[in-house]
FIDRENSE-179098 format. One record per residue (C-alpha): residue number from 1; x, y, z. Coordinates in steps of 0.5 Angstrom, whole numbers. Each point is the difference from the previous one (the first is absolute). Layout:
FIDRENSE-179098
i|c1|c2|c3
NUM|X|Y|Z
...
***
This chain:
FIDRENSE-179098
i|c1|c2|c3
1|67|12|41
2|-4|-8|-2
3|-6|-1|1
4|-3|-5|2
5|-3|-1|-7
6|6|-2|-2
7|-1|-6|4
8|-7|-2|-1
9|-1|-4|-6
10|-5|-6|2
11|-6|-1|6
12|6|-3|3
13|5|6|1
14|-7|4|2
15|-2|-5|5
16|8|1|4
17|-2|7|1
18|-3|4|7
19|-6|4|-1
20|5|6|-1
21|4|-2|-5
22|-7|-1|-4
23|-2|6|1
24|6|4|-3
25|0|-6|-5
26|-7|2|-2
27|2|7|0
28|6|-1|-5
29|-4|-4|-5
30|-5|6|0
31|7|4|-3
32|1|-6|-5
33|-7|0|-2
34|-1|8|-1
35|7|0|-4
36|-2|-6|-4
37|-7|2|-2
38|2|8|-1
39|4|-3|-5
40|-3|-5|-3
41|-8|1|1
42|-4|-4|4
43|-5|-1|5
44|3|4|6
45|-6|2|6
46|-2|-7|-1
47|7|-3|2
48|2|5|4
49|-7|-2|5
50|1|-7|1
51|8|0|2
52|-2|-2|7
53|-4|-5|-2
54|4|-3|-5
55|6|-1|5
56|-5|-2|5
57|-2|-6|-4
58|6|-3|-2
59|2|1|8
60|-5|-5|1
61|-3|-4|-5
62|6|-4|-4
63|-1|0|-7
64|1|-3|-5
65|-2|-6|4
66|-6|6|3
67|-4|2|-6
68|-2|7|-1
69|-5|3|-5
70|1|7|-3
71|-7|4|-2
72|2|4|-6
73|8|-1|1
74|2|7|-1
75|2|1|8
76|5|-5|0
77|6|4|-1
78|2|-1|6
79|-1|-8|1
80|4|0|-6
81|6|3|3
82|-1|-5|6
83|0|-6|-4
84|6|0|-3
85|0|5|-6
86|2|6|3
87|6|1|-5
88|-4|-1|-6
89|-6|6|2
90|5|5|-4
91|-4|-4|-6
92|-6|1|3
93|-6|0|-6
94|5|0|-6
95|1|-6|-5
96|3|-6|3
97|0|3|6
98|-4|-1|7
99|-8|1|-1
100|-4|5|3
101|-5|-5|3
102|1|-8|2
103|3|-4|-4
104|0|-8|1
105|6|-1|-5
106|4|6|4
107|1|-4|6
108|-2|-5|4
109|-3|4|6
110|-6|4|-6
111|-5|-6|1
112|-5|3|-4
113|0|5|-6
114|-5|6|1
115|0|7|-3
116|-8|0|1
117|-4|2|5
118|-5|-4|6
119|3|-6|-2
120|5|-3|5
121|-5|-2|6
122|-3|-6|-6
123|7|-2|-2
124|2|0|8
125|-6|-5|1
126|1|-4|-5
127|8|-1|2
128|-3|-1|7
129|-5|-5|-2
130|6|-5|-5
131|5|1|7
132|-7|-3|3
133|-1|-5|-5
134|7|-3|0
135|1|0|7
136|6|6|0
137|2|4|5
138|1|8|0
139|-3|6|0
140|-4|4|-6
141|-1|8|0
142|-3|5|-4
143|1|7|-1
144|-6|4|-1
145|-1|8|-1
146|-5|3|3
147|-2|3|-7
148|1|-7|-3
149|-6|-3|5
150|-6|5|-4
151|1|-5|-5
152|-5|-6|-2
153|5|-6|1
154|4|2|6
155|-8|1|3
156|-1|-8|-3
157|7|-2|3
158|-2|3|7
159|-7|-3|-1
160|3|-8|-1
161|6|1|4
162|-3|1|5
163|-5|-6|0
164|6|-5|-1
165|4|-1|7
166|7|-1|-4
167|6|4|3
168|0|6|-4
169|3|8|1
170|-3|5|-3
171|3|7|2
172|-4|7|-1
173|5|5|-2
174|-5|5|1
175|4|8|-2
176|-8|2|-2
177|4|1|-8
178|-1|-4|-6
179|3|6|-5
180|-4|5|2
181|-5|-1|7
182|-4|-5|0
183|-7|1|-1
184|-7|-5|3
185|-2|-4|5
186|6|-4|3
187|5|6|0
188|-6|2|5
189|-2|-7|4
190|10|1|0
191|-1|7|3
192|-5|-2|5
193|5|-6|2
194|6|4|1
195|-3|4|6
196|0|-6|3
197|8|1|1
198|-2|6|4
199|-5|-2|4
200|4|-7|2
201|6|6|2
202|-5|4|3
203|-2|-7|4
204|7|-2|2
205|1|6|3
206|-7|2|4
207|2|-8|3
208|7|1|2
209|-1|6|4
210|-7|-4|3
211|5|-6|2
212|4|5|4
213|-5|2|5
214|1|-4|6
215|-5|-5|3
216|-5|1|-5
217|3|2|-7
218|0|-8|-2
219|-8|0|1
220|0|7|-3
221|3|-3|-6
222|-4|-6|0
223|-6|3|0
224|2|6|-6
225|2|-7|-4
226|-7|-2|1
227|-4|7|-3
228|6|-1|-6
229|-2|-5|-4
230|-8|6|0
231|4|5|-1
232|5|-3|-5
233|-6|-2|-5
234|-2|7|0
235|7|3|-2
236|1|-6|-5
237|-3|-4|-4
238|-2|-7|-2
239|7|-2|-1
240|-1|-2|-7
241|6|-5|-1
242|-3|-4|6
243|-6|0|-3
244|2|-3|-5
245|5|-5|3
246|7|3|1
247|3|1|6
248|1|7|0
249|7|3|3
250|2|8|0
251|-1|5|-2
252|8|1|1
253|4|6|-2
254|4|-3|-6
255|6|3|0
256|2|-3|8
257|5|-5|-1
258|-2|-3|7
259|-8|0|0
260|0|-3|-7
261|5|-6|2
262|-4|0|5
263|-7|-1|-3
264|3|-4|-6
265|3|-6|5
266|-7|0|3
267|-3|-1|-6
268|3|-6|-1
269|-2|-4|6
270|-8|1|-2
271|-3|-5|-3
272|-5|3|-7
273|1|6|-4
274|3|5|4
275|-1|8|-3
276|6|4|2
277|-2|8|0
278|6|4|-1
279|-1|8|-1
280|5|3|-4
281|2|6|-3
282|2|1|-8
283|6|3|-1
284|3|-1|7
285|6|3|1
286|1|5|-6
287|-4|6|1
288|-2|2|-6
289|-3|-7|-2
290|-3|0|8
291|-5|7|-3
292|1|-2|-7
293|-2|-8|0
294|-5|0|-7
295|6|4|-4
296|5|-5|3
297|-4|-7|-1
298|3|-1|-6
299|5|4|-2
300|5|2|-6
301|7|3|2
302|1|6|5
303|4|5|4
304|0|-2|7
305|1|6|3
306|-6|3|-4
307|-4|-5|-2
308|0|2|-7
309|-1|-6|-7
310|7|1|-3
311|-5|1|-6
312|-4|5|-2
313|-7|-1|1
314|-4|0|-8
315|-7|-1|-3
316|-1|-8|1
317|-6|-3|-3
318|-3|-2|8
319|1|8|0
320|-4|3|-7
321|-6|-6|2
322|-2|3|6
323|1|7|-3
324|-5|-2|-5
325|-5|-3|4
326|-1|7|4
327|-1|3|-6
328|-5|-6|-2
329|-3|1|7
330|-3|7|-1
331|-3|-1|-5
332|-3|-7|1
333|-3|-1|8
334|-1|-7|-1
335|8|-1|-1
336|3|-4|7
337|7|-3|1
338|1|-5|4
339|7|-3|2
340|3|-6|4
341|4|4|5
342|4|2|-5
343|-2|8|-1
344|7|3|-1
345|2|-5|-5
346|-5|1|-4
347|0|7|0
348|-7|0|2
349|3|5|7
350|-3|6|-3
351|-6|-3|-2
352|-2|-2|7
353|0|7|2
354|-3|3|-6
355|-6|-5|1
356|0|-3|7
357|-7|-3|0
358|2|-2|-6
359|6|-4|1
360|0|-7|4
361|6|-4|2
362|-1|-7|1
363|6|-2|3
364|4|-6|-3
365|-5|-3|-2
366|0|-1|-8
367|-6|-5|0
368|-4|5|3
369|1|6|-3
370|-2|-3|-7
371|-7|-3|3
372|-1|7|4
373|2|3|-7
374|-5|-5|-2
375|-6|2|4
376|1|8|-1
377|0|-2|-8
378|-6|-3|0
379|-4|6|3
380|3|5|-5
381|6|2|3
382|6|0|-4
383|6|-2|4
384|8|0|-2
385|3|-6|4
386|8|2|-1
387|4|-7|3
388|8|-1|-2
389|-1|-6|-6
390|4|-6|5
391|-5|1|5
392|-6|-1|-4
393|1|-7|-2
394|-3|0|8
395|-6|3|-3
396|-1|-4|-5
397|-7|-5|1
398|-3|8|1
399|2|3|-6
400|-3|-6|-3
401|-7|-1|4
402|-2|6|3
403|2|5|-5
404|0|-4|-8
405|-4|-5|0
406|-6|6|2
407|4|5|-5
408|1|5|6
409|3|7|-2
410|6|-1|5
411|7|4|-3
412|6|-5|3
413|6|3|0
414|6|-5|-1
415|6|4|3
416|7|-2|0
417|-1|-4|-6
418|6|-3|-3
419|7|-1|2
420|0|5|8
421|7|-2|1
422|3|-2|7
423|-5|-3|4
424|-1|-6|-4
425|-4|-5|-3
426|-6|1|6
427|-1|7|-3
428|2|0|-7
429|-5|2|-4
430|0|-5|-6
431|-6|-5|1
432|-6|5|-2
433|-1|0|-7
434|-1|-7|-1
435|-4|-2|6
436|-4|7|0
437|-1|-2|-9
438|-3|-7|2
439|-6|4|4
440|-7|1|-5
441|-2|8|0
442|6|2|3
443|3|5|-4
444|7|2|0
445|3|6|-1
446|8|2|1
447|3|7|-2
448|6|2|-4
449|1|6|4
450|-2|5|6
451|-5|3|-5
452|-4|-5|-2
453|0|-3|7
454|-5|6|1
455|-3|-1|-7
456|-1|-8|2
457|-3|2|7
458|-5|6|-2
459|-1|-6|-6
460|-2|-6|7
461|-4|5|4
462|-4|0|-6
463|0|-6|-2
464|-5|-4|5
465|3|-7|-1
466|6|-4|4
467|6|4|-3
468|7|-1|2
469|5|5|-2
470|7|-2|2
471|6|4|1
472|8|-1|2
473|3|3|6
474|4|7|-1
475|-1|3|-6
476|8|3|-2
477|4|-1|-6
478|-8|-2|-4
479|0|5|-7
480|-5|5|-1
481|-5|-1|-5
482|-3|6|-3
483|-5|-4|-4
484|-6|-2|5
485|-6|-3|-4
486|-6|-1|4
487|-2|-6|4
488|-5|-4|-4
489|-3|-7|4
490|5|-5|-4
491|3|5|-5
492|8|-1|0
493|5|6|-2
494|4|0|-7
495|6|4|2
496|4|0|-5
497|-1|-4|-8
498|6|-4|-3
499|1|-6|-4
500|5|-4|2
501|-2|-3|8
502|-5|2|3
503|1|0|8
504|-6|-1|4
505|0|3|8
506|-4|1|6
507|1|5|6
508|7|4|1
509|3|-5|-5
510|-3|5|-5
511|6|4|1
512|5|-5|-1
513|-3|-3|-7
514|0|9|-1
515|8|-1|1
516|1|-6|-3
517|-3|3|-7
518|4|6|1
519|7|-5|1
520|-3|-4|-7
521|0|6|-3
522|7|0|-1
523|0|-7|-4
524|-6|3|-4
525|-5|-5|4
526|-6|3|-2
527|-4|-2|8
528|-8|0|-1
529|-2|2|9
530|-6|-2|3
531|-2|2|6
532|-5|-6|2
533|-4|5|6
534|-5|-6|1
535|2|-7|1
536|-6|-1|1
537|-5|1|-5
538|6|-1|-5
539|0|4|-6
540|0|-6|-4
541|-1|4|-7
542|5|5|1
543|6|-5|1
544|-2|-5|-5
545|0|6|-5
546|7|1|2
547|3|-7|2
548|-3|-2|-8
549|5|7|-2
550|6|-2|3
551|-1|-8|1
552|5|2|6
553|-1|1|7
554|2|2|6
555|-3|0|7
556|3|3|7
557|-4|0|6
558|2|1|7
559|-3|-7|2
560|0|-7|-1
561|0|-2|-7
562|-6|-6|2
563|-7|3|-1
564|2|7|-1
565|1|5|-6
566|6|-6|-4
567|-6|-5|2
568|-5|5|-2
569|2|1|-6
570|3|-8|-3
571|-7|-1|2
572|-3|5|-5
573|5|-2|-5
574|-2|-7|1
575|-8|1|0
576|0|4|-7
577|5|-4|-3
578|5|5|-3
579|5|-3|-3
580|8|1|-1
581|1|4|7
582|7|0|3
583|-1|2|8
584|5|2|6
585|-4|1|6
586|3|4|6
587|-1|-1|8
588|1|-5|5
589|0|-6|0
590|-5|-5|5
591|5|0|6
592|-1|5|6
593|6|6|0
594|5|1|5
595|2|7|3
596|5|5|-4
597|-1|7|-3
598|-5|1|-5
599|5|1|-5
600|5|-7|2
601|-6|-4|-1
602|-3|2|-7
603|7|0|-2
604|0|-7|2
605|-6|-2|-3
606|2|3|-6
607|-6|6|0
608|5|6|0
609|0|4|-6
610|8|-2|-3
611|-3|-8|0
612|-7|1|-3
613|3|5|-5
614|5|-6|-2
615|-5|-6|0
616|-5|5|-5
617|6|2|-5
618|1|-9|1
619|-8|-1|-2
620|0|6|-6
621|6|-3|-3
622|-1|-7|1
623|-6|1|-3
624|1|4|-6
625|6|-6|-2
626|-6|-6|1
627|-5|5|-5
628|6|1|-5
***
């Protein structure tokens, strides 16, 4: 049997569609997206939840001419498969083939790239403000969660949004979500501002039946309305979008086709900046996801019948930190977490039930979870802070002024450090050693194995300074380590001696140096491993002692090569003026990582153990030629 999929590959194919043809479509594009994210992994609830909405949009606004705005970008799925991409969304989030969010490059209907959260509302203004200024003609819409809306720079972008008078849509797709449930203040005032479906329902039904009473039923009514507007002040509260100069339309179900065309096709008659506040579920029209959305915001591969990851759940790194984070927190009562809305990710689930008075989460608000961090620091509390890597760039200025610049002793926990694979350059996690090693009294810690994230942790929680302690996503494949020595502040670990190169690493790159001196062996390359532990303070004594025995260097980081451990140590080598050094560093260059496996792309960065090897064996025997 076809589907009316198989006709729909533009807005103008959807736009020939009756309002039931669009809710069948919508109902088979879920089918696609379940099958395609079961298979290839994905943000799944968050798609599922804005199929409605997505349809609706390009119904009746006219993209590309129209341009639209994605928060974060991860529920785009179904906006893809709407704008011309359908057939390629079998590649979705592999190599080379479709992105997980926007992409400018991917087609002409992705008008901004997004991967982080809180952002589109200042992007959208200032699309609005160039049409304006250059005296163009179209409409400009933002798409915003309501989780994304806790964050600092949504809440600035309301704020100056609302004062300026340009034509501007922002819709509040409000699913009561980030990942997990969204915590605070605007979560509340949203609740509050839902009842007014309800009460305006309630409202429409009393006047129908008033009308109806002959003679007297329209004064009756007109008389009701009156005691309304009293009425309606103590059911709902100061309408806070108004307030602030938006127009103020819904709320409206968001997965009916008719009421969202409808209140979409009278936002463009207003004037100003329009707020359309569509309440949707996450996860719709896939059971398992509708009880399960934090499981299912991001997903690996699954069983749909069951719901099930296709791979077997294993220790991770996110996992046996917040495992150890318990054991410190009994014995030490001045120990807090603090998340950014990202508990479960974190590993951070146990802990808030462990310690609830002890547990604060401050929605996605980076910026703020540093400062709170800060102020609990300053009165001897000791708050460990676990925020993934790319999202830490978003707190930058209060790693710097409110935590190092006063030596607080706050542990910044940089998690899904490194390549994370298919979600892309927005969240891969390879900017942290260079921008957090240019920072005065941050120290900078990274573990080559699950033991020592516990030793390093134990190790921070005492320390009372800034301290950052990096880790990479997932833990599988790293050798275990019988040898641990202990953490001492800027101490290195001498893995292994040898004579003939010696191979300096940092974090889960450890493991890899280990494998590459094992491959060596066969060639009688004698491989001297240090595990570096601290970027910052560097143990400079250490490594000059090794790099003046063998005169030959190897250097791998899972990170930029500029200002991280290859900067690190050419700058040692350089200030002490040790001479006759033949040096090969290993990481990525100075350029931003698109989507693949972990695997595909440190191969095509030449970080994978087969290339290292055969350049290190390149370097010693070079080496020994040049002596001879």
């Amino acid at each position: 049997m076809s589907k009316i999929l198989d006709d729909v590959n533009t807005p103008e194919d959807l736009k020939k569609l009756n309002i039931n043809e669009k809710q069948k479509l919508a109902t088979e594009i879920r089918e696609m997206i379940i099958n395609i994210v079961s298979e290839n992994g994905g943000h799944l609830a968050s798609n599922l939840g804005v199929v409605e909405l997505t349809i609706a949009l390009h119904s009746v606004f006219n993209m590309p001419k129209d341009k639209i705005v994605w928060d974060v970008g991860h529920q785009t799925y179904v906006h893809k498969i709407l704008t011309g991409r359908k057939d390629q969304m079998n590649t979705l989030r592999k190599m080379n083939g479709i992105a997980g969010f926007p992409k400018t490059s991917e087609s002409e209907y992705d008008n901004f790239n997004t991967g982080h959260s809180s952002t589109s509302i200042s992007v959208a203004l200032g699309m609005a403000k160039a049409r304006d200024l250059k005296k163009e003609d179209y409409n400009v819409i933002a798409i915003i969660g309501d989780g994304a809306l806790t964050g600092g720079m949504a809440l600035e972008a309301l704020n100056d949004a609302g004062d300026s008078r340009n034509n501007l849509v922002v819709i509040l797709n409000d699913n009561e979500m980030s990942i997990s449930k969204n915590v605070g203040g605007v979560p509340r005032l949203l609740s509050k501002i839902r009842t007014k479906k309800l009460y305006k329902a309630s409202n429409d039904y009393i006047r129908d039946i008033l009308e109806k009473i002959p003679l007297i039923g329209k004064k009756l009514s007109k008389g009701i309305k009156r005691i309304k507007r009293s009425v309606k002040q103590l059911v709902i509260p100061n309408m806070f979008f108004e307030d602030i100069g938006f127009s103020y339309l819904g709320p409206v179900y968001g997965h009916n086709l008719i009421e969202l065309e409808d209140i979409m096709q009278r936002s463009k008659q207003i004037e100003g900046p329009v707020l359309i506040h569509v309440i949707t579920k996450k996860g719709k029209g896939y059971k398992i996801a509708e009880e399960n959305p934090d499981c299912f915001h991001s997903t690996s591969g699954f069983d749909i019948e069951t719901g099930k990851s296709k791979k077997a759940k294993k220790d991770d790194y996110s996992k046996i930190f917040g495992e150890k984070l318990i054991e410190l927190a009994k014995k030490n009562p001045n120990i807090v977490a603090v998340t950014a809305a990202m508990k479960d990710g974190t590993g951070l689930s146990k802990f808030a039930k462990e310690y609830p008075d002890r547990f604060f989460d401050v929605g996605i608000a980076e910026q703020h979870a540093i400062g709170f961090a800060g102020g609990l620091a300053s009165l001897g509390m000791t708050p460990v802070v676990p925020i993934y890597s790319s999202f830490y760039q978003r707190a930058y200025d209060q790693v710097i002024h409110d935590i190092c610049i006063q030596n607080l002793g706050v542990v910044m926990c940089a998690d899904r450090a490194g390549i994370v694979g298919n979600d892309g350059e927005t969240h891969q996690g390879i900017l942290d050693l260079s921008f957090f090693n240019v920072i005065p009294n941050l120290n900078i810690i990274a573990p080559k194995d699950f033991c020592e994230l516990e030793e390093m942790l134990e190790f921070a929680v005492n320390l009372r300074k800034p301290v950052v302690i990096r880790y990479p996503r997932g833990g599988e494949g790293l050798s275990k380590f019988d040898k641990h020595e202990k953490i001492e502040l800027g101490k290195s670990e001498l893995i292994k001696q040898g004579k003939d190169v010696t191979i300096i690493a940092i974090g889960k790159m450890v493991s890899r140096a280990y494998e590459i001196q094992e491959k060596l062996k066969k060639d009688n390359i004698d491989v001297e491993i240090i595990n570096v532990r601290f970027l910052k303070p560097l143990d400079e004594k250490t490594i000059i002692k090794s790099i003046e025995k063998t005169k030959k260097v190897i250097t791998i980081e899972d990170n930029i090569l500029k200002g991280g451990l290859a900067s690190s140590i050419k700058e040692l080598i350089v200030e002490n003026e040790i001479s006759d050094i033949k040096i090969k560093c290993f990481g990525y260059p100075n350029t931003f990582v698109k989507h693949g496996s972990t695997e595909e792309i440190e191969e095509l960065y030449g970080l994978d153990i087969e290339n290292v090897a055969k350049e290190t064996k390149e370097l010693v025997i070079n080496g020994e030629k040049e002596e001879k």
